[in-house]
DRENSEVO-105315 format. One record per residue (C-alpha): residue in three letters; x, y, z; residue number from 1. Coordinates in steps of 0.001 Angstrom, whole numbers, plus 500000, padded with zeros to 6 digits. Layout:
% residues N
rest,x,y,z,nr
Ala,X,Y,Z,NUM
...
END
This chain:
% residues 293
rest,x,y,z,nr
Unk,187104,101303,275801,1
Unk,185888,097690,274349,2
Unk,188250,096713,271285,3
Unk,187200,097264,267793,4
Unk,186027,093416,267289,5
Unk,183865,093639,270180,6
Unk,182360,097108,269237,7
Unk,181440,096041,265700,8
Unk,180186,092400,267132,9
Unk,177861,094752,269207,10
Unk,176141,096856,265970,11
Unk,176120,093758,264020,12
Unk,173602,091441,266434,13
Unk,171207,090852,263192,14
Unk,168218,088750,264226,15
Unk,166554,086281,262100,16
Unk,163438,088509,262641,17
Unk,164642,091350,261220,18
Unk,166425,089901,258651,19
Unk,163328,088259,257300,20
Unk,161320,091551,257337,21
Unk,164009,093097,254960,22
Unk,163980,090465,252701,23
Unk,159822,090655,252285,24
Unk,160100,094506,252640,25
Unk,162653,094560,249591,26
Unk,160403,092132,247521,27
Unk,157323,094064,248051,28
Unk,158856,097118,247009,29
Unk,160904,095556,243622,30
Unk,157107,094050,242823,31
Unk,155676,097275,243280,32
Unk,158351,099061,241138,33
Unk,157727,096142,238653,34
Unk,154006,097062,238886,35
Unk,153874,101122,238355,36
Unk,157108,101865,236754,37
Unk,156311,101303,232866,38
Unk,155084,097995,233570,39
Unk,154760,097526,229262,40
Unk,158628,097872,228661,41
Unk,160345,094780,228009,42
Unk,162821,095518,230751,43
Unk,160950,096033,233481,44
Unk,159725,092432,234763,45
Unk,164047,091830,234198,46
Unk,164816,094947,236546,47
Unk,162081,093746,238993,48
Unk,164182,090513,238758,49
Unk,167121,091978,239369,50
Unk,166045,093751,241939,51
Unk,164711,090758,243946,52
Unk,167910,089109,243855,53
Unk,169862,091521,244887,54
Unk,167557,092406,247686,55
Unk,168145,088756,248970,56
Unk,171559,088764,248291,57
Unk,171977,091933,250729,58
Unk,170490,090302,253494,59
Unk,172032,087133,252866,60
Unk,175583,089625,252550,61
Unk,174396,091214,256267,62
Unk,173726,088196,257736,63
Unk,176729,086542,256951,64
Unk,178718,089342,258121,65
Unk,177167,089761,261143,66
Unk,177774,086456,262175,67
Unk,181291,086390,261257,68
Unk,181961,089590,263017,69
Unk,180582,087859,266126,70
Unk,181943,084821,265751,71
Unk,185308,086309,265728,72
Unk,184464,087938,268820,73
Unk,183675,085229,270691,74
Unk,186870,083636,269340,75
Unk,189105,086690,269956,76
Unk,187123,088280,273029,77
Unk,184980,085681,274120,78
Unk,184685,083801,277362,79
Unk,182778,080218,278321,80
Unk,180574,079355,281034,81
Unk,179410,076055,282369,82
Unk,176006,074848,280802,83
Unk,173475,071742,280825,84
Unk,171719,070026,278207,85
Unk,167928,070651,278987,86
Unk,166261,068646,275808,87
Unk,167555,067028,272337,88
Unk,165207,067853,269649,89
Unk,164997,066821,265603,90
Unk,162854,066889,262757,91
Unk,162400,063395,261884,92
Unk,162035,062424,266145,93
Unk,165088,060353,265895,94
Unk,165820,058093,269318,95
Unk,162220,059268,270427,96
Unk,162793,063030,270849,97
Unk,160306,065306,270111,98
Unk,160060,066554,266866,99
Unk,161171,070102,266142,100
Unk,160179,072935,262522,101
Unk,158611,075743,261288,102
Unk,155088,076294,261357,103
Unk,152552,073617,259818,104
Unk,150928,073705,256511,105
Unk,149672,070175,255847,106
Unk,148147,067998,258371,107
Unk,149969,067364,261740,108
Unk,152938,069295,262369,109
Unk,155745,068891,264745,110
Unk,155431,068934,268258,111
Unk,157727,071761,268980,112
Unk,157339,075163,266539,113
Unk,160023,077931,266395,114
Unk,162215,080083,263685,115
Unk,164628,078831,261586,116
Unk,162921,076490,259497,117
Unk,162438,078819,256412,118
Unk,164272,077847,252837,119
Unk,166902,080193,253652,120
Unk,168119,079060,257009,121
Unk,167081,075294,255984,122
Unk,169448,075144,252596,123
Unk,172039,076910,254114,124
Unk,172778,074658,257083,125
Unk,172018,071860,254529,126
Unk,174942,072898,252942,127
Unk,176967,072179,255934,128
Unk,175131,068889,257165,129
Unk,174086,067241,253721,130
Unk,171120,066934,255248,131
Unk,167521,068694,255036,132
Unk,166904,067393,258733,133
Unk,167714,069136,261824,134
Unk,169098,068442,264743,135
Unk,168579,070725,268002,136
Unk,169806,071164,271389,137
Unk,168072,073322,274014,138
Unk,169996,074078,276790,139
Unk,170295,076765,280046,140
Unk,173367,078677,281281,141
Unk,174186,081397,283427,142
Unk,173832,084800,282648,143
Unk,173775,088325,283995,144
Unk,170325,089178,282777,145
Unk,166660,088779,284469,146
Unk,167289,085607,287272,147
Unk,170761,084614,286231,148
Unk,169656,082281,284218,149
Unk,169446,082332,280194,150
Unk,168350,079594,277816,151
Unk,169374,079011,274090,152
Unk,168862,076433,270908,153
Unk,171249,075535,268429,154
Unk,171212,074000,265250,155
Unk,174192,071178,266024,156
Unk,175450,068503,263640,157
Unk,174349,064912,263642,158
Unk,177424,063903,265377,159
Unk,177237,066437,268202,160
Unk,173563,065550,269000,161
Unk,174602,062127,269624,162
Unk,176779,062656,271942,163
Unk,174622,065275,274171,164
Unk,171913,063879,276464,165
Unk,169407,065557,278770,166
Unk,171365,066963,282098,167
Unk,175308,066775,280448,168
Unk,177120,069265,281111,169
Unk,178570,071339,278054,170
Unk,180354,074981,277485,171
Unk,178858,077430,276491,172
Unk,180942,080483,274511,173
Unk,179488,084264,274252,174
Unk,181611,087526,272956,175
Unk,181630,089626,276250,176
Unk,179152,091987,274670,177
Unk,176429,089294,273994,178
Unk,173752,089116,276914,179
Unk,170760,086987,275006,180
Unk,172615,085505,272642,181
Unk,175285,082302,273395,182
Unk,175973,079003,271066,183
Unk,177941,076209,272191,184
Unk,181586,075950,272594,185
Unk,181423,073109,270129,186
Unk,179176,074389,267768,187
Unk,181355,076958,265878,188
Unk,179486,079090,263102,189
Unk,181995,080578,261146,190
Unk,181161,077476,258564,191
Unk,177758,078684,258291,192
Unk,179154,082389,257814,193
Unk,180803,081191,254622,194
Unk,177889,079410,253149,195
Unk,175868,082764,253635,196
Unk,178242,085015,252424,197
Unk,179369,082686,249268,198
Unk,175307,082666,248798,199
Unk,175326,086374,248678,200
Unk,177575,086688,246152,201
Unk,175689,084316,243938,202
Unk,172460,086472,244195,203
Unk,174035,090039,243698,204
Unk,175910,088076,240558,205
Unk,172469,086791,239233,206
Unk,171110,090085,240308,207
Unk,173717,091868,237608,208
Unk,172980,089120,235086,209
Unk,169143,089653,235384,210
Unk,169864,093504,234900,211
Unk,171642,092985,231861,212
Unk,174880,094418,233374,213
Unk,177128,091055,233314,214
Unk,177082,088410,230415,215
Unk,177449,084876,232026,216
Unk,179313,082240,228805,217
Unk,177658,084270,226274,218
Unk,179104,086172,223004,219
Unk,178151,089932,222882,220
Unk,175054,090509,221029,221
Unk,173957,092911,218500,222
Unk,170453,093888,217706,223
Unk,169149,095501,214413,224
Unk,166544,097678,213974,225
Unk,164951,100359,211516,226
Unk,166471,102974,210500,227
Unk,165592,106153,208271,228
Unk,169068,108848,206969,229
Unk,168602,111868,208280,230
Unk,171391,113579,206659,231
Unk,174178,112893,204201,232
Unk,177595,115234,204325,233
Unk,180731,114230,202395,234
Unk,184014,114230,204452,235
Unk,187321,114788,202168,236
Unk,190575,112751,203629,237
Unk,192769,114000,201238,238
Unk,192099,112932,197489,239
Unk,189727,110725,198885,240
Unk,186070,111489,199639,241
Unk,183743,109655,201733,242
Unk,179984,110334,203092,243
Unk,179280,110931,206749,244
Unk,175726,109079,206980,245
Unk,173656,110255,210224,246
Unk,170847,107996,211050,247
Unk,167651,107926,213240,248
Unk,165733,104777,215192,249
Unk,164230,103448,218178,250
Unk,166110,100771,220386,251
Unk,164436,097969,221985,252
Unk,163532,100066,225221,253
Unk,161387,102533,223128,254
Unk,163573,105094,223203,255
Unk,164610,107319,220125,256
Unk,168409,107550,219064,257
Unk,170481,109035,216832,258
Unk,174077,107632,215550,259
Unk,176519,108173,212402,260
Unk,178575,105859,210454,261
Unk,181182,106403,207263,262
Unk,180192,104651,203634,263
Unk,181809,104848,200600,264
Unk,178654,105007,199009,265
Unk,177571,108478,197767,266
Unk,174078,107420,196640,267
Unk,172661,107541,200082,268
Unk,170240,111004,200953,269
Unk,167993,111959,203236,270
Unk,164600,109917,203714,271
Unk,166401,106206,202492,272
Unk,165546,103045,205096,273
Unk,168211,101228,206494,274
Unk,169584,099365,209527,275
Unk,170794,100330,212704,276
Unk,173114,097318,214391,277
Unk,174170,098399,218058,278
Unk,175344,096201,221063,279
Unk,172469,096237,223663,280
Unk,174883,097848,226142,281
Unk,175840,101156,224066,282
Unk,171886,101613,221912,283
Unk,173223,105148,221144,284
Unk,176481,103678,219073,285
Unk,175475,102172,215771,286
Unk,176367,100929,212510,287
Unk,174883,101409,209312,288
Unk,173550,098102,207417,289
Unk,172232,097522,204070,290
Unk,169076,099308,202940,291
Unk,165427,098111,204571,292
Unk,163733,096920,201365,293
END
């Protein structure tokens, strides 16, 4: 029986494909719920927001996991082979490589096209590298799949690059459970892991904030709106009497609600106009304020 690590490694082999496909699957569907779900409330565009965010923050959350499960894998479990260097690759075709992105969108793009370019996977490794640019490596090992022979690309710091040329020999780490998959002995990702994961928790946290359910350096705000009595009642506490006020008024989401509030005034009755004051959070919990004049 494989060890936990390994088995967990083996569910959590994300691809960047897939990943991506979430990510526009979730959007579509918060726009959509933006669209046809009371579209004219104010909160709506806010929970279409929200829900954006925290679909990106999921994925981001998956992906980093996923890569940190494996990476401890390969760590804990792993094994390395004996690789070479096939090609050296970058974005800006530094020391006369070929120039390596995404796909082009204005004029001439670079000579060699492939995933991993998008804002996602470009912020987040310029996180690591202070850098925008990439630098690649392509190389071939062997494997127990199709000829023997697999071939991989990694995303390697500037220093790293430097140092690899065309036909050097380098190591090559997989978990035992990874058959397409490899990444260079010197080329650790758990670093990356953490910038995805820290990168999920910022979106779910905007993702609350947009919803409305987590104040960021903000005092607690109140909102007042009109109000009409609905009935009076007078509440004795021993000698003393005071009037149990019960009012009636919308809150800022259209919906109608109903609170009650002590006074000491006994002049109020049924029918008067006054003000409901209630935190956004609890619209069903008011106070009674002034009469509306």
């Amino acid at each position: 029986m494989l060890p936990v690590g390994e088995q967990i490694a083996a569910r959590c082999l994300v691809t960047e494909k897939v990943l991506l496909v979430a990510l526009q699957v979730s959007i579509v569907a918060a726009l959509a719920y933006a669209a046809f779900t009371r579209p004219f409330r104010r909160y709506s565009y806010g929970t279409a927001g929200a829900l954006v965010l925290a679909a990106a923050g999921v994925v981001a959350l998956i992906d980093g996991f996923s890569l940190a499960v494996i990476e401890e894998s390969r760590a804990r479990y792993g094994q390395v082979v004996s690789g070479v260097v096939e090609e050296r690759l970058s974005t800006t075709g530094e020391l006369g490589t070929r120039t390596i992105g995404g796909r082009r969108r204005f004029g001439r793009g670079p000579t060699v096209r492939t995933t991993g370019f998008d804002v996602y996977q470009t912020m987040t490794r310029a996180v690591l590298t202070g850098s925008l640019d990439a630098w690649v490596i392509d190389y071939r090992y062997p494997c127990s799949i199709g000829n023997g022979l697999c071939r991989e690309r990694d995303f390697v710091p500037h220093a790293l690059w430097l140092r690899l040329e065309a036909g050097h020999t380098v190591n090559v780490r997989q978990s035992k459970e990874e058959t397409r998959t490899a990444r260079l002995d010197e080329n650790p990702q758990r670093g990356l892991a953490m910038v995805k994961t820290a990168l999920a928790c910022v979106l779910l946290t905007l993702a609350a904030a947009f919803s409305g359910r987590l104040t960021i350096f903000g005092r607690r705000k109140y909102v007042q709106a009109d109000a009409i009595v609905t009935s009076v009642e007078s509440v004795k506490y021993g000698d003393e009497v005071r009037w149990k006020v019960r009012f009636a008024y919308f809150d800022v989401k259209g919906n109608a609600q109903d609170s009650v509030d002590e006074v000491n005034d006994p002049n109020w009755k049924s029918g008067d106009g006054c003000y409901a004051v209630y935190s956004p959070q609890t619209p069903d919990v008011a106070t009674l304020h002034g009469r509306a004049i």
